[in-house]
C-alpha positions as CSV (number, residue, x, y, z in Angstrom):
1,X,-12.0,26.4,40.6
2,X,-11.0,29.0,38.1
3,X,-7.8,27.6,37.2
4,X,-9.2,23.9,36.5
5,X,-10.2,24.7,32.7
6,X,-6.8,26.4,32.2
7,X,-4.9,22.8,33.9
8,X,-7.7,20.7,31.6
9,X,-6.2,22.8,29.0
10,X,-2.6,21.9,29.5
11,X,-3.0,18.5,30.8
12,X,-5.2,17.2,27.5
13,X,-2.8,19.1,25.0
14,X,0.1,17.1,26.4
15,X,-2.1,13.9,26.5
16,X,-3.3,14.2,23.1
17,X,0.1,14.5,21.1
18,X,1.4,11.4,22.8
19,X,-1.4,9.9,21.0
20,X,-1.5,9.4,17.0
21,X,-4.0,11.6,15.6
22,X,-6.2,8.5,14.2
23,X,-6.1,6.8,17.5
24,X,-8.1,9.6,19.5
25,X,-8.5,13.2,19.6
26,X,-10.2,15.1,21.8
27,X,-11.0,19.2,21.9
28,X,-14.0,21.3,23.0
29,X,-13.3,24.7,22.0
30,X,-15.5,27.8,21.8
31,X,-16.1,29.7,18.4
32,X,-15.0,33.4,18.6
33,X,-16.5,36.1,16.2
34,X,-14.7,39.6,15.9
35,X,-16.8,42.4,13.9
36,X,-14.5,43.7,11.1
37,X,-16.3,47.0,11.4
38,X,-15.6,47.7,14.3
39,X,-12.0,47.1,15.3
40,X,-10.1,48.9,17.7
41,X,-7.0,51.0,16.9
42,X,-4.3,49.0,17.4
43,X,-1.0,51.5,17.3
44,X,2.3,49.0,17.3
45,X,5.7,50.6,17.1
46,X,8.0,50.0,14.2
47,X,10.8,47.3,14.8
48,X,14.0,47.7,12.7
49,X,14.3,44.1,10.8
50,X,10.6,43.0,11.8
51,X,8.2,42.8,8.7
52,X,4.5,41.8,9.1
53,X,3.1,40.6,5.7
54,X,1.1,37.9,3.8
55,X,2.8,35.1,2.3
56,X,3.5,35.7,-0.8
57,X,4.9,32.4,-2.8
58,X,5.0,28.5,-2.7
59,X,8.6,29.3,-1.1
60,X,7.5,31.7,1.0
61,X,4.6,28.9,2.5
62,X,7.7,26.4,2.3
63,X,9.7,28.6,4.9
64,X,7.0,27.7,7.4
65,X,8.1,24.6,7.8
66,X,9.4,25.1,11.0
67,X,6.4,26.7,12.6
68,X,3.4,24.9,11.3
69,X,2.1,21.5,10.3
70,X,2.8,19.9,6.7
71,X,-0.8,20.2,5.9
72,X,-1.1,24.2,6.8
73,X,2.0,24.1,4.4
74,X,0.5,22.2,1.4
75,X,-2.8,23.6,1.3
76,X,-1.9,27.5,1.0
77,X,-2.7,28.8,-2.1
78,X,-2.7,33.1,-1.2
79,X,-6.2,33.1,-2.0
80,X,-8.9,31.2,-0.2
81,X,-6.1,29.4,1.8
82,X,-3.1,32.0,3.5
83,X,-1.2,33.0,5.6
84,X,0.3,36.0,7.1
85,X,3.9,36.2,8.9
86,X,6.3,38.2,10.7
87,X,9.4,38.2,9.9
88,X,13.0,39.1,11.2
89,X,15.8,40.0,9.0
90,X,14.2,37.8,6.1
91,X,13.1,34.5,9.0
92,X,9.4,33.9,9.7
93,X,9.0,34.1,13.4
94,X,5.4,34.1,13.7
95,X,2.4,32.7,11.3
96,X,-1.4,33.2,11.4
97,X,-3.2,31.3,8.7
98,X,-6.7,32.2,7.3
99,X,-9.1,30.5,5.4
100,X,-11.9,31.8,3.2
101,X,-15.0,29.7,2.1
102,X,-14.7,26.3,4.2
103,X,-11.8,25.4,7.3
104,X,-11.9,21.8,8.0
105,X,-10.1,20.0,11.1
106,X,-9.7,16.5,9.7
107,X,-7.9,15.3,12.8
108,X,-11.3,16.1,14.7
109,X,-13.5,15.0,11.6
110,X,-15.5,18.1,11.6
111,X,-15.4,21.2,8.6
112,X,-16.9,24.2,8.7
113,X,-18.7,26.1,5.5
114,X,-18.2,29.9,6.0
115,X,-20.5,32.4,5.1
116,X,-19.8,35.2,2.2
117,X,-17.7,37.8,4.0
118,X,-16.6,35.8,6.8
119,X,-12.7,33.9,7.3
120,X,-11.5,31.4,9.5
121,X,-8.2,32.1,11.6
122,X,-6.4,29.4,12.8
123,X,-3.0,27.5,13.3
124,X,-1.4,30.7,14.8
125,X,2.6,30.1,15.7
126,X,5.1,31.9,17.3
127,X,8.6,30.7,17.7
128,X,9.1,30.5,21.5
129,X,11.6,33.2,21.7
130,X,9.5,35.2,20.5
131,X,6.9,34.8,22.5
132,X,5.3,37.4,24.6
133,X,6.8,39.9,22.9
134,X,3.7,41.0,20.7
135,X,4.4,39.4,18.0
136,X,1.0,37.7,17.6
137,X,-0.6,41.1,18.7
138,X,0.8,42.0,15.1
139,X,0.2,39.6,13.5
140,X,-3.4,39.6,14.5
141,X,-4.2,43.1,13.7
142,X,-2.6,43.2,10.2
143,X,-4.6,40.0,9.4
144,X,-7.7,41.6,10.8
145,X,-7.3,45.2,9.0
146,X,-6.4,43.5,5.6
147,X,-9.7,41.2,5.5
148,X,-11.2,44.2,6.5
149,X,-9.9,46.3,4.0
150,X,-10.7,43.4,1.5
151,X,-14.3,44.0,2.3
152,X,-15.3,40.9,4.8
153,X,-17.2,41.6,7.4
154,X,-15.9,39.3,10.3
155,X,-13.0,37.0,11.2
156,X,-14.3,33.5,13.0
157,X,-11.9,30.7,15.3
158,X,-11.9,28.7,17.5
159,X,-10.5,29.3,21.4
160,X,-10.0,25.9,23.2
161,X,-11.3,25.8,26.3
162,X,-9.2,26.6,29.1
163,X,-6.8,28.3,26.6
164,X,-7.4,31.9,28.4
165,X,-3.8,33.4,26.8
166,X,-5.9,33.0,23.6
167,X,-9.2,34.1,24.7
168,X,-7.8,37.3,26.2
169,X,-5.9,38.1,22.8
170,X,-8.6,37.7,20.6
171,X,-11.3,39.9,23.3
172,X,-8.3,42.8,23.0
173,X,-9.6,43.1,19.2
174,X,-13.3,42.6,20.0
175,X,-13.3,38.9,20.0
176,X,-17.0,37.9,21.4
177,X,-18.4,34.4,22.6
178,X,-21.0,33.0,19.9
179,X,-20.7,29.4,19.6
180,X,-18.8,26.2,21.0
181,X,-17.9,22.7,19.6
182,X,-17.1,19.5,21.5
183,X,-15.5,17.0,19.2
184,X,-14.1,13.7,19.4
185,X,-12.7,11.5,16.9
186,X,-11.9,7.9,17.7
187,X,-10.5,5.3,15.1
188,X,-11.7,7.2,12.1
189,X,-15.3,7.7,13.7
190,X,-16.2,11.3,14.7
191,X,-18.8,12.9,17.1
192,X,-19.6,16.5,18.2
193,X,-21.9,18.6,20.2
194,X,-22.4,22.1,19.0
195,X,-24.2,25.1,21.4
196,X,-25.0,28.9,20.3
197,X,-24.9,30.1,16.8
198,X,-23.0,26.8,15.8
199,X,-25.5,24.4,13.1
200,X,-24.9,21.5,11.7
201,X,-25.2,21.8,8.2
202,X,-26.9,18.5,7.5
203,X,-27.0,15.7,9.4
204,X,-25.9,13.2,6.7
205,X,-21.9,12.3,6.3
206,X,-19.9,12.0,3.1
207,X,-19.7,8.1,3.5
208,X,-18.6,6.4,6.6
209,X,-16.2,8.5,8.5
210,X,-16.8,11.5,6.5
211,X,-16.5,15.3,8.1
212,X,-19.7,16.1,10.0
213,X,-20.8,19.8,8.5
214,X,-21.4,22.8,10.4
215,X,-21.7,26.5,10.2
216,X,-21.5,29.8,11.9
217,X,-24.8,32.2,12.6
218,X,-24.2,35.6,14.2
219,X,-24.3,35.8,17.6
């Protein structure tokens, strides 16, 4: 019985990209917190020709392009909406974006509002010859030490569930179970069911078909 959510897990991420995105989409995921204050030394040896950084340009976003989603891509702006990358010898490998004041998942019609001195981390790539190599391992804790250096005070995402190569990762930095989503969004109507520190918002909609709002308490 233990392996059924990881099979779930594989089975509806294959079923759900042979789909378009407005004709169903389907994900319950649990909403990780990690403490900023309290993250765990991390020593990671120095590759020659490996660079772990933020993005730093429209160009630089541009280079994605082979890693991430248009969208990721169009709404970077360094600031509220970035990314960081690792690079070899000048190529992105790897990307971890993060998003400051509001993350919204429009293909599941739901958005959340973040609190003062919290990000959202989400639409983390690696290229797969790269992967399990550490490269997200890097990527995660530069991400995590910058916002905290920046003065936030926790990083929030969400884990899909049966996705236990992600759940693991993000418990190795103090990742901790507070909340969980299940969404669906059918032929540009949406519906979720939230548990723990997850709140709606409000209960009203932007118009028909609009984002239902939620946010994130502490656990």
């Amino acid at each position: 019985m233990s392996r059924m959510p990881a099979l779930l897990y594989r089975f509806s991420k294959s079923a759900m990209h042979a789909l378009p995105a407005w004709v169903l989409r389907v994900r319950p995921f649990e909403v990780l917190e990690i403490p900023l204050a309290d993250l765990p030394a991390v020593c990671l040896p120095a590759v020659q020709g490996i660079e772990v950084r933020w993005v730093a340009s429209p160009i630089e976003a541009g280079e994605l392009r082979q890693l991430v989603a248009r969208r990721n891509i169009d709404r970077w702006d360094g600031n509220a909406s970035r990314a960081a990358a690792v690079w070899q010898d000048g190529a992105p490998i790897g990307v971890l974006h993060v998003a400051l004041d509001s993350f919204d998942e429009p293909e599941l019609g739901v958005a959340f509002r973040l609190a003062a001195g919290d990000a959202w981390l989400h639409s983390a790539v690696v290229a797969p010859p790269y992967r399990r190599q550490g490269v997200y391992r890097q990527l995660l804790a530069f991400a995590l030490e910058s916002l905290r250096r920046e003065g936030l005070h926790r990083a929030l995402l969400g884990v899909t569930v049966g996705n236990e190569t992600s759940r693991r990762a993000h418990a190795s930095q103090g990742g901790r179970h507070v909340g969980r989503v299940s969404a669906v969004r059918c032929l540009g109507l949406s519906a979720c069911l939230i548990g723990g520190a997850v709140r709606r918002v409000e209960a009203d909609r932007n118009g028909r078909g609009g984002p239902t709002l939620l946010t994130v308490g502490h656990g």
